[in-house]
LUMMIMI-396806 format. One record per residue: residue in one letter; y, z, x of N, C-alpha, C in turn. Coordinates in pm, whole numbers, plus 32768, in hexadecimal, padded with zeros to 4 digits. Layout:
AYZXYZXYZX;...
This chain:
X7F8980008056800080008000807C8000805A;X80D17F978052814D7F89808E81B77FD78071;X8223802880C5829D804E806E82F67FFC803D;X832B801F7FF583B37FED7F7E83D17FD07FF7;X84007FFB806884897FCF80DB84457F528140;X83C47F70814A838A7ED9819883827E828152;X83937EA980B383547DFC806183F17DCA806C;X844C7E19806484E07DC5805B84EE7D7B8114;X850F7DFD815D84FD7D9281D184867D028202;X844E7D2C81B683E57CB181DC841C7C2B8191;X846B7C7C813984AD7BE980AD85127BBA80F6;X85627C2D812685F37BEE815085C77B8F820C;X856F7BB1823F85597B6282B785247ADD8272;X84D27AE6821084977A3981FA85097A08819D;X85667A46816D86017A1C8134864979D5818B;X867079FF820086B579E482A986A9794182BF;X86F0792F82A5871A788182C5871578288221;X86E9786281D286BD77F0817F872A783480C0;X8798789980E287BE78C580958811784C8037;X880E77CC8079886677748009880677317FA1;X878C771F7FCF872176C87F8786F877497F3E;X86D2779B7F5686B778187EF6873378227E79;X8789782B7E81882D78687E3E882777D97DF0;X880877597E0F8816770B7DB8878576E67D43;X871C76F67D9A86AC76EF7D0E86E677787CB5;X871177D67CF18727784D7C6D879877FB7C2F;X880177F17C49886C77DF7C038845772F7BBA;X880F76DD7BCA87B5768D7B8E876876C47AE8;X870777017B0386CA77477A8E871277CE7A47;X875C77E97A7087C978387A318815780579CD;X885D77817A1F88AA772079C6887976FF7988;X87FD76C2797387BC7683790B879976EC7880;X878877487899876A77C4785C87F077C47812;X882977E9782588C377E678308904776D778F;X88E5770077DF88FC768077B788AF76687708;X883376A276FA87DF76877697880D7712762D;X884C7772764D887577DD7601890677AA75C0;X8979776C75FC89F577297607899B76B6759B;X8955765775AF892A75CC756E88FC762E74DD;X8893766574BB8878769F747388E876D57403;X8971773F742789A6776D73F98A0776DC73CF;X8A2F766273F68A89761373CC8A3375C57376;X89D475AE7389895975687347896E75EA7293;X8974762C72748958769671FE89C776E9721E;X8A5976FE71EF8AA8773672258ADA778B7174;X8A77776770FD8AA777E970A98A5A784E70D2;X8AD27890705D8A93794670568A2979596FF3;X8A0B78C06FAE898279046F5188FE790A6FAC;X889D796A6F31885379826F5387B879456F9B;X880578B76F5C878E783C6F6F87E977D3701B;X884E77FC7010887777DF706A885F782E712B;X885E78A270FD8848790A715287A378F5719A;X875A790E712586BE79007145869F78337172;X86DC77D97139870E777C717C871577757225;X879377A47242879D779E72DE875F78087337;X8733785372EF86C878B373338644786A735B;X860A784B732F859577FA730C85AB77677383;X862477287379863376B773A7865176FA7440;X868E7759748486B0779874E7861077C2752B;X85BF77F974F6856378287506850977A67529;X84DE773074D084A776D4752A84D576C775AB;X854C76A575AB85717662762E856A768E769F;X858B77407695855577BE771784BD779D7707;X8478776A76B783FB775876F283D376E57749;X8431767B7717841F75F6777F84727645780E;X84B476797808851276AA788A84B876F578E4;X847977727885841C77CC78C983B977517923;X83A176E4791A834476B4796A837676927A0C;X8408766479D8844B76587A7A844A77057AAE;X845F77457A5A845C77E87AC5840C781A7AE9;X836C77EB7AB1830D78057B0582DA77757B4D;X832377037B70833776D87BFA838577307C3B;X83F577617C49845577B57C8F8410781F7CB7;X8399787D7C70834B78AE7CCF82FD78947D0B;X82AA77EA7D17827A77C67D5782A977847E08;X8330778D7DDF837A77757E48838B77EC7EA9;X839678547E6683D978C07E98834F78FF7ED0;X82D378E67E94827C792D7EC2823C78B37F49;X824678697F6E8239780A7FC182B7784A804B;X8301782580298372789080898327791A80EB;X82F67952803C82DC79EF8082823C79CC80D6;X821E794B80C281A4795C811C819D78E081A3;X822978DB81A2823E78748219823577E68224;X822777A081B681F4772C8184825D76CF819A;X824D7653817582BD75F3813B82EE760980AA;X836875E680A483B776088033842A757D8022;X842F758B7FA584BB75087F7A84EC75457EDE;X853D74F27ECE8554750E7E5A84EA74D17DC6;X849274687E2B845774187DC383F674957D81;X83C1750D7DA6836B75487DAB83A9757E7D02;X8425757E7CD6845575BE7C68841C75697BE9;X83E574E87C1483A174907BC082ED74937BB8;X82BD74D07C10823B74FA7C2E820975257BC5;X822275577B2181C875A07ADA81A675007A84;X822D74C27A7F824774797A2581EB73D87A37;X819A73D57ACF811273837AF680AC73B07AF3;X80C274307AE5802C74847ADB800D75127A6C;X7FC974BC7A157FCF751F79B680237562797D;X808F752A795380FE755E78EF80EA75A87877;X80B075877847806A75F477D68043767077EF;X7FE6766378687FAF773278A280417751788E;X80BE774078CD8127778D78E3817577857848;X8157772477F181A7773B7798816C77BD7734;X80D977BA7712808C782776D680CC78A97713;X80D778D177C080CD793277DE8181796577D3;X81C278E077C3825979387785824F792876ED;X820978FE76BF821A78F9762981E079937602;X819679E27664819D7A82764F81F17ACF7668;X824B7AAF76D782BA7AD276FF83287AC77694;X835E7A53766283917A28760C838A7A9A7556;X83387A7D754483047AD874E7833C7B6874F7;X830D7BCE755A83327C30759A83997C32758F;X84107C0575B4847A7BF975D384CB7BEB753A;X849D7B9F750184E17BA7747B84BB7C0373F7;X843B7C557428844F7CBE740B84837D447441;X84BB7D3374A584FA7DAB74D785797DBC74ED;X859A7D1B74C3862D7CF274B0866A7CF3743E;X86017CFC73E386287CF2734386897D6372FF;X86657DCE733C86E07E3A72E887647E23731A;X87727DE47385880A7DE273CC884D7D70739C;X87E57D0A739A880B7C80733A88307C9572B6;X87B77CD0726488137CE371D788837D3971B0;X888F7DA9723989217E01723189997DB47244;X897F7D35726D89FB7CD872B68A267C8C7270;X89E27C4C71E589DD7C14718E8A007C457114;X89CD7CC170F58A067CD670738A767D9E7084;X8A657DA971338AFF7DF4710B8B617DD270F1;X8BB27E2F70988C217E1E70508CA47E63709A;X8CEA7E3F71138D4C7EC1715F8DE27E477129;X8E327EAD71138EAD7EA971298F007EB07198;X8F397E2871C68F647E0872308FD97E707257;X903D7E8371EA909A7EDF721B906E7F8E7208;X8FFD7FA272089007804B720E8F83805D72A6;X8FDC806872E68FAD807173628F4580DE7383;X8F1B8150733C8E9381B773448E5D8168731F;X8E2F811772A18DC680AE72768D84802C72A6;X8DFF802472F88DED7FB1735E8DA27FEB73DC;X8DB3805474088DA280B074798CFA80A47433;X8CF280FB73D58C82812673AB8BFA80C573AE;X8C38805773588BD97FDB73498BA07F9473E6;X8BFA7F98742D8BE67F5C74D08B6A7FF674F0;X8BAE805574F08B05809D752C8A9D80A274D4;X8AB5808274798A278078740489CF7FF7744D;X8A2A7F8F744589FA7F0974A2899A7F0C751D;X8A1A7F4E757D89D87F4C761A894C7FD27613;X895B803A75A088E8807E75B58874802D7590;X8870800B751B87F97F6174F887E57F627551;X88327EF17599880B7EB375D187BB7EC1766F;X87E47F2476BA87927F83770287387F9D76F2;X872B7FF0766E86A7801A765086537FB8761F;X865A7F2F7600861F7EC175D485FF7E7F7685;X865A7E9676CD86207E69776285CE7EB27786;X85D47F4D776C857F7FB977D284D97F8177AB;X84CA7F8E76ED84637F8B76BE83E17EE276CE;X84787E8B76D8842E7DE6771983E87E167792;X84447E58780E84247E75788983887E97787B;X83957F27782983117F607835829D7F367812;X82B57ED577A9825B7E7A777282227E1477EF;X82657DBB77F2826D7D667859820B7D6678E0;X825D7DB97927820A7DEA79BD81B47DE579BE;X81157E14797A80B67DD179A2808C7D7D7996;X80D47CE9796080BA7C697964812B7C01799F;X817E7C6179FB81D77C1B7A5981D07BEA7A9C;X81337BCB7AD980D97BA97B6580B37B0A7B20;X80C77B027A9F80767A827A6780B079E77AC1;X813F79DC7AC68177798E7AFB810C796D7B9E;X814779C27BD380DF79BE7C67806779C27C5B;X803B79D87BF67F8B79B17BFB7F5D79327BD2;X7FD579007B6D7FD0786F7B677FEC77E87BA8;X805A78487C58806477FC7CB0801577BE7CFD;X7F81784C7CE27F4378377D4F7EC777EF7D2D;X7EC977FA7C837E5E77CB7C327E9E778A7BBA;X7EBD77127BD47F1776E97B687E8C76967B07;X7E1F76997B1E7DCB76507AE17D9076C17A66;X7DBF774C7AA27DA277D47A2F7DDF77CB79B0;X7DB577C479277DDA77DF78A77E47786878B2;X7ECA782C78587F2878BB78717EE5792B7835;X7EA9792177BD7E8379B477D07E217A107809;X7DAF79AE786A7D8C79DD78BA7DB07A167946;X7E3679D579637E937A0679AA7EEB7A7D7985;X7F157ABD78EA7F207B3278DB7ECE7B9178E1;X7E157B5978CE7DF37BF678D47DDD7BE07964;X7DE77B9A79A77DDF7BA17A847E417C1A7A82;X7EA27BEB7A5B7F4B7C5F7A807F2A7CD17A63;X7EED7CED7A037EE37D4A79A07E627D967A1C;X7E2D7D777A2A7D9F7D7A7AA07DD67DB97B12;X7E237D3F7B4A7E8B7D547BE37EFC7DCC7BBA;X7F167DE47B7B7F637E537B5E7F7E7ECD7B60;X7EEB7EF27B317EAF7F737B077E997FF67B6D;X7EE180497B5D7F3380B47B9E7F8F80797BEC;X7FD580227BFA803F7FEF7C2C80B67FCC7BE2;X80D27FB17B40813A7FD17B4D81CE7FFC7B36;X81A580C17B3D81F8810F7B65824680CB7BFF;X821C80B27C7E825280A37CC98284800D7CA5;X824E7FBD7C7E82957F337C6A832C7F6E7BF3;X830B7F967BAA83987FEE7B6283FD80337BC4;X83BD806E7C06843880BA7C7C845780717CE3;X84117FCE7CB1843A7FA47D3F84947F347CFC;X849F7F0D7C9185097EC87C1A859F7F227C0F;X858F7F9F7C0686027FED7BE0864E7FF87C4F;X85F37FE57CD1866280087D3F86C27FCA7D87;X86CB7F0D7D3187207EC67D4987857F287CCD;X879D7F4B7C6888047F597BFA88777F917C56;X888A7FE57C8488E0803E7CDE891D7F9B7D3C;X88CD7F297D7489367EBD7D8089677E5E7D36;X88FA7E667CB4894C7E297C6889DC7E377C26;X89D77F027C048A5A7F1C7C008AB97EFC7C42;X8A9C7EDF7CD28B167F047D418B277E577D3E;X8AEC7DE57CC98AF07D707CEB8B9A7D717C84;X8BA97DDB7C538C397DB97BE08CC07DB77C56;X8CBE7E027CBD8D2E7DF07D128D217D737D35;X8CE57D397D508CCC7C9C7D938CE07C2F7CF9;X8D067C4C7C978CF97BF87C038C757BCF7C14;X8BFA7BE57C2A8B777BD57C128B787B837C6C;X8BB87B3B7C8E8B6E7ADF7D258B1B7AEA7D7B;X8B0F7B777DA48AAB7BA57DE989FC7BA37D79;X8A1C7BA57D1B898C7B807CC689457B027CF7;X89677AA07D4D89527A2F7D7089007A5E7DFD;X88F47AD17E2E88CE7B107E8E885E7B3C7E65;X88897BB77E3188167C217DE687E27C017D8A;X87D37B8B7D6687337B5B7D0186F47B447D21;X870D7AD57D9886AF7A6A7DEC865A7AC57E1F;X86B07B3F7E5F86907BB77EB086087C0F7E53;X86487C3F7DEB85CD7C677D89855D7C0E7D8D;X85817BAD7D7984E47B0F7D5E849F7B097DD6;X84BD7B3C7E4984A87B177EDC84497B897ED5;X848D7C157EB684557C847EEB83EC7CB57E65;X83D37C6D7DFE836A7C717D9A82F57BF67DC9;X83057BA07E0682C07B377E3F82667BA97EAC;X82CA7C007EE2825C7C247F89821B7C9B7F27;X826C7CB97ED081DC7D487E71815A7CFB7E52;X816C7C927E1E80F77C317DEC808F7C2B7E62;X80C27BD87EB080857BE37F5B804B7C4C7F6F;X80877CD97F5D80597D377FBE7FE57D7C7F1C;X7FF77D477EB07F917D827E407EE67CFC7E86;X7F017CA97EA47EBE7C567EB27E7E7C657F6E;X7EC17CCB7F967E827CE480207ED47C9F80A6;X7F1D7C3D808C7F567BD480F47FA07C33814E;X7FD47C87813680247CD081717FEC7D5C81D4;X7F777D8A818F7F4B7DC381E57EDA7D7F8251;X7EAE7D0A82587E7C7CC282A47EDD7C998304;X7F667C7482E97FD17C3F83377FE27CCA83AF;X7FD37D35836B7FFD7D9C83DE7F7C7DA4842F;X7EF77DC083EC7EB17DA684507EA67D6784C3;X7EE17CE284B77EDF7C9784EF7F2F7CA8855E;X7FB77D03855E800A7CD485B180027D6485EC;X7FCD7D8985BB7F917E4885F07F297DF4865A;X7EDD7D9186657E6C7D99868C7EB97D30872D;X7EFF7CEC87077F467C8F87407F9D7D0587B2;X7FEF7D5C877780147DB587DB7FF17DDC882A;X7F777E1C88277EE97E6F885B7EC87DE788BF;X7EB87D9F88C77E8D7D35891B7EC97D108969;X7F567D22894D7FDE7D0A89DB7FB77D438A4A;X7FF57D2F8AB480097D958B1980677D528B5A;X80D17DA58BA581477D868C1D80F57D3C8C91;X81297C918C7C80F97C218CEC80C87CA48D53;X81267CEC8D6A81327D308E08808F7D5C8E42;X806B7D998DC07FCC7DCE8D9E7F777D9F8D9F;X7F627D098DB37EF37CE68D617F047C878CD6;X7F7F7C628CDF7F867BEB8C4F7F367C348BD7;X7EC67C168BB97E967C3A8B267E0A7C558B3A;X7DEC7CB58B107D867D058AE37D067CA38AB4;X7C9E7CA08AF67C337C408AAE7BD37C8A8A6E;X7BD27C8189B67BA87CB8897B7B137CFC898E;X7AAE7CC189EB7A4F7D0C89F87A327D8D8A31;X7AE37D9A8A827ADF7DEE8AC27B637E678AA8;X7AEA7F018A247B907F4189F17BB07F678A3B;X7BA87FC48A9F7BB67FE78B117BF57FAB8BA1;X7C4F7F738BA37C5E7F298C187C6A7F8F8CB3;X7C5B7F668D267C967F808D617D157F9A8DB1;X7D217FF88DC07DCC7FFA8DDF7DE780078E87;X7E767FDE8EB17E9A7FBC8F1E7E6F7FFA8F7A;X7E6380B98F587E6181168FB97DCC81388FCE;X7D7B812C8F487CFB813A8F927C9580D78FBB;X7C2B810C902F7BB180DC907E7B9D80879038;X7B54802790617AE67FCD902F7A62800E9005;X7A31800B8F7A79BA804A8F82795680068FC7;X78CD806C8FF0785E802B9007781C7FFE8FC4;X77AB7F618FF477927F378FB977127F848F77;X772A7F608EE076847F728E8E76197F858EFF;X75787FF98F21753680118F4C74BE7F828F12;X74727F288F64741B7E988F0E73BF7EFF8ECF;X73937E9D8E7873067EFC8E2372AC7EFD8E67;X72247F188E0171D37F148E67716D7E6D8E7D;X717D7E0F8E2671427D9D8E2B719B7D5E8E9D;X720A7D858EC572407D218F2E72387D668F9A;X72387DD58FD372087E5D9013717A7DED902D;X712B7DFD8FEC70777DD0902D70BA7D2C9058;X71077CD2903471287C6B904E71637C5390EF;X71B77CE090DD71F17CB8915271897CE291C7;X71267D1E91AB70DC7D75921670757D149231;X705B7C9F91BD6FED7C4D91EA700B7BDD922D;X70907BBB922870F07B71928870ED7B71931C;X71327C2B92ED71167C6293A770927C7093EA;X704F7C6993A06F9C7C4A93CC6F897BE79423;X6FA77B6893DA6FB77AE893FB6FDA7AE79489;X70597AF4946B709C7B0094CD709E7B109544;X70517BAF953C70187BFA95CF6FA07BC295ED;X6F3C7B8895BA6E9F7B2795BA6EFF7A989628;X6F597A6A95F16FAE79F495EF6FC279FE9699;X6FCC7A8A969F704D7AA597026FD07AB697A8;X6F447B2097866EFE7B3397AF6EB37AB797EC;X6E927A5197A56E5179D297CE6E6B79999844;X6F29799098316F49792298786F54796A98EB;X6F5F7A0A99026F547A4799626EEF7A2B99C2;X6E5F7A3199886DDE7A1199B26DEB799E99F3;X6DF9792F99B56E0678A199AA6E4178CD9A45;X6EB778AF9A516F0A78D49AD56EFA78FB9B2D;X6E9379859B306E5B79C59BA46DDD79859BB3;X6DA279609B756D1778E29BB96D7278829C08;X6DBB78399BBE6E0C77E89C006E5278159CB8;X6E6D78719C956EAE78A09D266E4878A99DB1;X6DC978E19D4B6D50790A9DAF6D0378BD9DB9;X6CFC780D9DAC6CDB77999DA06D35776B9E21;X6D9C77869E0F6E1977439E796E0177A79F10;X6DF4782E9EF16DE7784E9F886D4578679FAA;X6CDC783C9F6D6C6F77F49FA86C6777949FE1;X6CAA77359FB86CAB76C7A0076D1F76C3A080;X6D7976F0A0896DD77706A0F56DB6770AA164;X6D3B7753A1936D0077ABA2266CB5773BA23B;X6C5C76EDA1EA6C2C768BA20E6C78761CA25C;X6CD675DDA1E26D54756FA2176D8A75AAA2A1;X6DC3762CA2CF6E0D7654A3196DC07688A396;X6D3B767FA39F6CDF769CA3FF6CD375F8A47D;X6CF17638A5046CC375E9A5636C6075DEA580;X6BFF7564A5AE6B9A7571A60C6B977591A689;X6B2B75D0A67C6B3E7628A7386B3F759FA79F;X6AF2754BA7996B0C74CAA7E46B8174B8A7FD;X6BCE74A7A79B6C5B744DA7BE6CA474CAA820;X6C79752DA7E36CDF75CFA80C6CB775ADA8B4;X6C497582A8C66C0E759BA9846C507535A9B5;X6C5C74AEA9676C91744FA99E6D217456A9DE;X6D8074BCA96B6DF574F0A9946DFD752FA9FE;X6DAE7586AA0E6D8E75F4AAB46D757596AB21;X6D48752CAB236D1374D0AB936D907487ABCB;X6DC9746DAB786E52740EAB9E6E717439AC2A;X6EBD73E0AC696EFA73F2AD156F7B7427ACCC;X6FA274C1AD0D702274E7AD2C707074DEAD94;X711774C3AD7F717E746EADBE715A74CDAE77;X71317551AE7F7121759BAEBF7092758FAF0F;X70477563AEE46FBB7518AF206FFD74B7AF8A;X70357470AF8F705A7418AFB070B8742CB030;X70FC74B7B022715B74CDB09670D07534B109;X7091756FB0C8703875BCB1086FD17557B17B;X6F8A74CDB1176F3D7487B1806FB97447B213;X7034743FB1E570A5742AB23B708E7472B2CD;X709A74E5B291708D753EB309701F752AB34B;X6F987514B32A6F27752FB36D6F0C74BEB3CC;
C-alpha cells in the first residue's frame, strides 16, 4: 500500500514536461460537457414542466456521448502514468473500441447522479425568493449550496467503488461495462476510505484556486486525474513492483571506485580491505583424481629414470674398451730412438 504523499509525487513527476497536452484534453472534455448543458438549456429554455424534464433528458444523453471521450482522457492519462506514448488522439480511443462498454458504465453513473442531484434541482426550479428582501435571498442560496453538497458528498460515496471502471476499461476495453463495475467494486474493497482521503485532500487547493479566479483548476484536476491514475496502478500492484525494482537496482550499484557492480551470484561481495579467501578444500572424487594422476606421474617419472641409468651404464662399458691401448703399440712407443741416444753414441 502506497502513501497518499508518494501517489501524488509519483503523479506530479510523470506530469513534468507534458502539462500543456494534459490541461488541454481536460479543458477539451470539460468544454464539451459544458457545451451540451448550454445546447440543451437553449434547445428547451421554458419554465414548464415538460420543458424542464425536456432538457434534462436531452443534456443527459449527450454527457453520455461525452463521457466516452473522458474515459479516453483516462486512457491517456493512465498511459502517461505508465510511461507510454501519448497524443491527443488517445481522447478518441473509446470511440474505436467499444463505445458502448463505456456508455453502459456512465449510464450508471449518470443515473446516480441524477438522483442525488434531484432535490437541489427541484429546489431551483420551483423556489419562490424575493429578489428585494435580502434574508430570503440569503436564505434560499444556503438551502441551495447545502443540496447541493450534500447531493455531491452522497454521489461521492456512492460512486467510489466503481471509480476504477474507467481504467479497467483502458486496460480491457473488450470487458462488458458492467462487468467492469463489479471489477471496481472487487478492486476496491477495503480501499475506499483511503481513495476518499485521498480525493478530499486536493479541496483545501481547490479552495485556494478562488484567489487565482479558478485558473489554477486547470492545474489541480489534471493533478487529481494523474494522482487517481497512480492509486489504480498501485491497487493493481504496478507500483509496488516499480519499487522493487529500483530497491533491487540500488542494491546492485556500487562506487566504480569498488568494484563497479555487484554480480548477483555473489550477496556478499568482497571488499577492498579484506584477504582473498582460500580456495574451497577439492572433494573427495577429485582428491582420488588428483592422486591417481600423481601416481602416473611418479611411475612416469621412475621409468625414464631407469631407462637413463641403463643408458649411462651401456656408455661407460663401452668407454674402457674404445679408450684402451694395445700393449704392442705402447712397446713400440718405448723403442723409438731418443734425440739423446744419439748425442751419447757421439761420444763413444
Amino acid at each position: 500500500m502506497t502513501q497518499r504523499s508518494e501517489l501524488k509525487a509519483r503523479a506530479r513527476e510523470r506530469m513534468s514536461g507534458k502539462y500543456g497536452t494534459l490541461i488541454l484534453a481536460f479543458v477539451i472534455v470539460q468544454g464539451l460537457l459544458l457545451v451540451s448543458s448550454l445546447v440543451s438549456g437553449e434547445l428547451f429554455p421554458g419554465d414548464s414542466v415538460l420543458d424542464i424534464v425536456l432538457a434534462n433528458v436531452f443534456s443527459f444523453i449527450l454527457s453520455l456521448i461525452v463521457n466516452v471521450m473522458s474515459a479516453g482522457m483516462i486512457y491517456m492519462y493512465l498511459n502517461i502514468a505508465r510511461g507510454k506514448q501519448y497524443s491527443l488522439n488517445d481522447l478518441m480511443y473509446f470511440y474505436r473500441n467499444h463505445p458502448d462498454r463505456v456508455i453502459t458504465a456512465s449510464f450508471v453513473f449518470a443515473v446516480i447522479n441524477l438522483l442525488t442531484m434531484l432535490p437541489s434541482t427541484i429546489y431551483s426550479y420551483t423556489a419562490q425568493v424575493d429578489v428585494n428582501d435580502i434574508n430570503a435571498l440569503a436564505d434560499s442560496v444556503v438551502r441551495s449550496a447545502s443540496m447541493l453538497i450534500i447531493g455531491l458528498l452522497v454521489y461521492e460515496v456512492l460512486v467510489i467503488p466503481m471509480e476504477m471502471a474507467y481504467f479497467i476499461l483502458s486496460d480491457h476495453p473488450e470487458m462488458k461495462g458492467r462487468d467492469a463495475l463489479k471489477e471496481s467494486i472487487n478492486l476496491m474493497r477495503g480501499s475506499c476510505g483511503r481513495y476518499l482521503m485521498l480525493k478530499a485532500s486536493f479541496i483545501p487547493l481547490m479552495f485556494l484556486s478562488v484567489f487565482t479566479f479558478y485558473i489554477a483548476l486547470l492545474w489541480i484536476l489534471p493533478y487529481m486525474v494523474m494522482t487517481e491514475a497512480m492509486f489504480y496502478r498501485d491497487l493493481m500492484g504496478e507500483l509496488t513492483a516499480e519499487k522493487e525494482e529500483e530497491e533491487r537496482a540500488a542494491q546492485d550499484y556500487v562506487n566504480p571506485i569498488f568494484g563497479g557492480r555487484i554480480q548477483e551470484e555473489q550477496p556478499h561481495p568482497q571488499q577492498f580491505w579484506r584477504a582473498p579467501e582460500e580456495p574451497a578444500a577439492d572433494s573427495y572424487d577429485n582428491r582420488e583424481e588428483q592422486n591417481t594422476a600423481d601416481n602416473e606421474e611418479m611411475q612416469s617419472n621412475v621409468q625414464s629414470t631407469n631407462s637413463t641409468e641403463k643408458r649411462n651404464d651401456q656408455e661407460d662399458t663401452a668407454s674402457p674398451k674404445e679408450q684402451r691401448t694395445p700393449p704392442a703399440q705402447e712397446e713400440e712407443e718405448d723403442n723409438e730412438p731418443k734425440p739423446w741416444d744419439e748425442y751419447f753414441n757421439s761420444l763413444k
